[in-house]
C-alpha positions in Angstrom: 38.8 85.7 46.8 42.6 85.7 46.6 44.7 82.5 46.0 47.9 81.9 46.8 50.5 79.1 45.5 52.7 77.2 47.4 55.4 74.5 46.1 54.8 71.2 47.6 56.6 67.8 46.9 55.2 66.6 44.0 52.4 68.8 43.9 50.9 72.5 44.2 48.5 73.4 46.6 46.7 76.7 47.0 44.6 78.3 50.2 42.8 81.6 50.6 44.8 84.9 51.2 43.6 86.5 55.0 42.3 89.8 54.4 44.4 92.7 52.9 43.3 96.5 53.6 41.7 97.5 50.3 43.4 101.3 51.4 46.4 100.2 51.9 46.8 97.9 48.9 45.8 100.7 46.8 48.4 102.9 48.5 51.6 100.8 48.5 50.4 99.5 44.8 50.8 103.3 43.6 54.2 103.5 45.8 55.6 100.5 43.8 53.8 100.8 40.6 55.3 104.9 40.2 58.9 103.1 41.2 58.9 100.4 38.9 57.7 102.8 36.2 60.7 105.3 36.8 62.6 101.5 36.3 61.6 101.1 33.0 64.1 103.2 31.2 66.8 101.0 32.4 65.0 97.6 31.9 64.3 98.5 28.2 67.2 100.9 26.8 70.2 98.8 28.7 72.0 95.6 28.0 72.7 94.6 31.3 68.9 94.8 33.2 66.3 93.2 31.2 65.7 90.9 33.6 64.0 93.9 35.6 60.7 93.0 34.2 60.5 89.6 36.5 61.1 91.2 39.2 57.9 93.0 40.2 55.5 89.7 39.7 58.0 87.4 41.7 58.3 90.3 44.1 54.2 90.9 44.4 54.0 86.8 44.8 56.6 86.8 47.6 55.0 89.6 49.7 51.5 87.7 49.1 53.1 84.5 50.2 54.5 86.0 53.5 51.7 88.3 54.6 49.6 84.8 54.3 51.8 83.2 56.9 52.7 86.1 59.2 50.7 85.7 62.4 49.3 89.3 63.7 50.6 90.5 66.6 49.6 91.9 70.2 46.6 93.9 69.7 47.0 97.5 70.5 45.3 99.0 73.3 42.1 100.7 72.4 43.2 103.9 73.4 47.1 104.0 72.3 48.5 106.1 69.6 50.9 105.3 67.5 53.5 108.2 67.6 53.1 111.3 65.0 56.5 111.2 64.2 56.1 108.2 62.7 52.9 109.5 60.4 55.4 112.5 59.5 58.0 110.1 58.3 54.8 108.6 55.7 54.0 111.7 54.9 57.6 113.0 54.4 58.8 110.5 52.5 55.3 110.8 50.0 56.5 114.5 49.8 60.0 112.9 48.5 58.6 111.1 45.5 57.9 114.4 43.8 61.0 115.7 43.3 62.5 112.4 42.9 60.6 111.9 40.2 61.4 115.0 38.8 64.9 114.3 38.7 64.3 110.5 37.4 62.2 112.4 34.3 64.5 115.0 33.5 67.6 111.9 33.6 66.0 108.1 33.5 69.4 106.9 33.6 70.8 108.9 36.7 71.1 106.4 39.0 71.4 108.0 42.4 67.4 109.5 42.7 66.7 105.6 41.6 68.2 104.4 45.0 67.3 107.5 47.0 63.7 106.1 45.4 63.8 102.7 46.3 65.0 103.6 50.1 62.1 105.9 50.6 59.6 103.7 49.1 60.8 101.0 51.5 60.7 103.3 54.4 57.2 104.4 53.9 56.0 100.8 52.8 57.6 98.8 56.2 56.6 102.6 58.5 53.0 101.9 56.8 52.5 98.1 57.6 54.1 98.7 61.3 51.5 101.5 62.2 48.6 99.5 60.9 49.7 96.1 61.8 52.3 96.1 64.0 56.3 95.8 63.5 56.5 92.1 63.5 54.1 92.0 60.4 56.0 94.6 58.7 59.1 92.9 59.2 57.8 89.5 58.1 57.8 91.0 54.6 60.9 92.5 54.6 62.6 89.7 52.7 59.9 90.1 49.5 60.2 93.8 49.5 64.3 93.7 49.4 64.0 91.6 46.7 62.6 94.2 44.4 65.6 96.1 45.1 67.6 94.0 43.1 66.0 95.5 39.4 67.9 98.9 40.6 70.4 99.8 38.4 73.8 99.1 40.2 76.0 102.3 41.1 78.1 103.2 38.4 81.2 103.0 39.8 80.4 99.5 41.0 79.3 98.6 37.7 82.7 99.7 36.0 84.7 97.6 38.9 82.6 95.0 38.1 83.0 95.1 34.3 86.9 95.3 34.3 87.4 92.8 36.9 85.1 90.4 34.7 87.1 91.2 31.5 90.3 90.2 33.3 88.9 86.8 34.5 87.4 86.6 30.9 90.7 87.4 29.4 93.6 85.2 31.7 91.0 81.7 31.7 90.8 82.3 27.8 94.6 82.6 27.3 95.4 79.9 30.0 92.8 77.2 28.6 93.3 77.3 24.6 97.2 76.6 24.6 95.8 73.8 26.4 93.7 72.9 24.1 96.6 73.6 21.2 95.2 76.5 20.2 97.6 79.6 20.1 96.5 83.0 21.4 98.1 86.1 22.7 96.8 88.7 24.9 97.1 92.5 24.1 95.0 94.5 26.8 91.6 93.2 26.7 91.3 91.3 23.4 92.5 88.0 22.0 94.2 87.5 18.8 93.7 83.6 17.9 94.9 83.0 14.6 95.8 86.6 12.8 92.0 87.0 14.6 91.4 90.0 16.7 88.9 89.4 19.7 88.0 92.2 22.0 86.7 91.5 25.0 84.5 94.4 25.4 81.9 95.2 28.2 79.2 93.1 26.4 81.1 90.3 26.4 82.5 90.9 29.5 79.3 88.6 31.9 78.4 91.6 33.5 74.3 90.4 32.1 74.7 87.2 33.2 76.5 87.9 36.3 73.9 90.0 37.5 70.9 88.3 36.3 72.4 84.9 37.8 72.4 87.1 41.2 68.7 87.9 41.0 67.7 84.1 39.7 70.0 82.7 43.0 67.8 85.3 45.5 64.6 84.4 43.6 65.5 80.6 44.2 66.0 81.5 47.3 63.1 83.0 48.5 61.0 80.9 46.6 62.9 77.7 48.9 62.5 79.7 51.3 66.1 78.8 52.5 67.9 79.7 55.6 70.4 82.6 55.1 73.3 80.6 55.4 71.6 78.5 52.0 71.2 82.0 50.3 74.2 82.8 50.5 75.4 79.8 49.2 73.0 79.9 46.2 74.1 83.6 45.4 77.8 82.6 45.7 77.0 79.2 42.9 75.0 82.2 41.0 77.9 84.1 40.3 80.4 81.2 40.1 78.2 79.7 37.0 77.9 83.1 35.7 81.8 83.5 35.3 82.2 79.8 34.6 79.3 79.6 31.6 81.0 83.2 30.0 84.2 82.2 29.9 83.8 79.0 28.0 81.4 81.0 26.3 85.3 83.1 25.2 86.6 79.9 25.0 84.4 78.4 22.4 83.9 81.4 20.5 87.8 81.8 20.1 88.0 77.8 18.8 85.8 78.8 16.0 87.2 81.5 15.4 90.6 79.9 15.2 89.2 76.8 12.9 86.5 79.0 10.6 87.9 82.8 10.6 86.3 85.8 11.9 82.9 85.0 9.8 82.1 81.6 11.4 82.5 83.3 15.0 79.9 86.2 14.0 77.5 83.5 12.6 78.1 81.5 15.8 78.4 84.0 18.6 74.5 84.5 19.5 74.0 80.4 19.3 77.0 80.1 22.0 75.6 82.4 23.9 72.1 80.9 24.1 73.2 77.7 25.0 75.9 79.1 27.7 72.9 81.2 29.3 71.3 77.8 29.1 73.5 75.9 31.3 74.1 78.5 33.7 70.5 78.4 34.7 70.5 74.6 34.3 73.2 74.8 36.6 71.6 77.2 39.5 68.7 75.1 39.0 70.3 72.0 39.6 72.5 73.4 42.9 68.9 74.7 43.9 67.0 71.3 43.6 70.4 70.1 45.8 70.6 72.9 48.4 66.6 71.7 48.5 67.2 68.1 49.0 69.7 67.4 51.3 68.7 70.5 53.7 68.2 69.3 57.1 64.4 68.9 58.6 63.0 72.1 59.8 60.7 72.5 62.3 57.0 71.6 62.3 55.1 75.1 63.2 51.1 74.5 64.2 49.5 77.7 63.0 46.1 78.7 64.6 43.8 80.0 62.0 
């Protein structure tokens, strides 16, 4: 028998999963397994999406979780049919894998047949559930199965945006908050020079790990709450104000030593600084979590029939 967990004040309790089709577990599990696979390239060759490997638990709990509490629906007529176009769609978009994957082989790192992957697998996973079990149940999982979107591999172009625009935030809080702190900088493009010290502020160093690994811990939070969407949002939007927040002092404290100790004591330093700025960020969405959490209004008793 299946279990599943759910978070309780000051406890955990588990109950007994309904029935899942043994079929179409096995089905959808190869859909998502082959996906995730074609994912791996990324997740273990790249800087920035390490935190891919979370995602397909947390994303297999949160289907389990909501498939537990969706309630069936109508029952269809005896002798109703659901429409072939709809089976053609499953069957079409089973057909699509192939040469997707072909192209995801002969590139891992081509980023396009990723997403063209992860739309058709979430086509024929939420077509799948709705023939079977109706459109309400299909859509009652929705929520878990967008989730696993987010170990995709953002759009290049999106990702170079993102990198720059982080860089200059990086760059003008560093050079605004050291003279404050009477330490001396200048600017020249994207690099500090603190003390005859030259500090480039490359793409690594940019936040673009944190800031998008702070974005899938904030959606993780806030499924796992289950919070309304206005509360997601909110999460999300602390997410990626921590992220920026934690890498710039991370700047900031790495040009201080470099300032007081030279260019040796910053190298010997920089991976500690880091550790402990990842730290608090995640302390930090924690903590707006627990209070998003705790001062959420009352929501509505729901009797379920079982």
């Amino acid at each position: 028998m299946f279990l599943s967990f759910d978070f309780a004040p000051g406890f955990v309790r588990t109950r007994p999963l309904k029935s899942f089709p043994i079929a179409l577990g096995f089905f959808l599990a190869v859909l998502w397994l082959q996906f995730f696979h074609a994912l791996t390239p990324s997740w273990r060759g790249g800087l920035h999406y390490d935190y891919g490997w979370l995602v397909p638990p947390f994303g297999l709990w949160f289907f389990w979780r909501r498939w537990d509490e969706g309630r069936p629906g109508a029952p269809v007529p005896s002798g109703s049919r659901p429409p072939a176009a709809l089976w053609a769609l499953v069957i079409a978009g089973v057909l699509l894998v192939v040469p997707l994957r072909v192209l995801e082989f002969i590139d891992p790192h081509w980023r396009l047949p990723l997403w063209a992957h992860g739309m058709v697998v979430l086509a024929v996973t939420h077509v799948s559930l709705a023939l079977l079990h109706g459109w309400k149940r299909s859509r009652g999982v929705l929520p878990a199965t967008l989730f696993c979107l987010v170990a995709v591999p953002w759009p290049s172009g999106l990702q170079s945006v993102l990198v720059q625009g982080l860089t200059d935030r990086v760059v003008d809080a560093a050079s605004s908050l050291l003279p404050l702190a009477s330490y001396p900088v200048e600017v020249a493009g994207n690099a500090l020079i603190v003390n005859g010290e030259l500090l480039d502020v490359a793409e690594g160093c940019s936040g673009i790990r944190s800031f998008q690994a702070s974005i899938m811990a904030g959606l993780c939070l806030g499924e796992m709450l289950r919070f309304s969407p206005s509360r997601r949002v909110l999460i999300v939007l602390g997410a990626v104000a921590l992220a920026v927040a934690g890498n710039a002092a991370r700047i900031f404290l790495l040009a201080r030593t470099a300032h007081d100790g030279g260019r040796a004591a910053m190298d010997a330093a920089h991976d500690t600084i880091g550790l402990w700025m990842l730290f608090g960020t995640y302390a930090g969405l924690a903590l707006l979590a627990w209070l998003l959490a705790r001062f959420r209004p009352p929501g509505k008793v729901v009797v379920r029939q079982v």
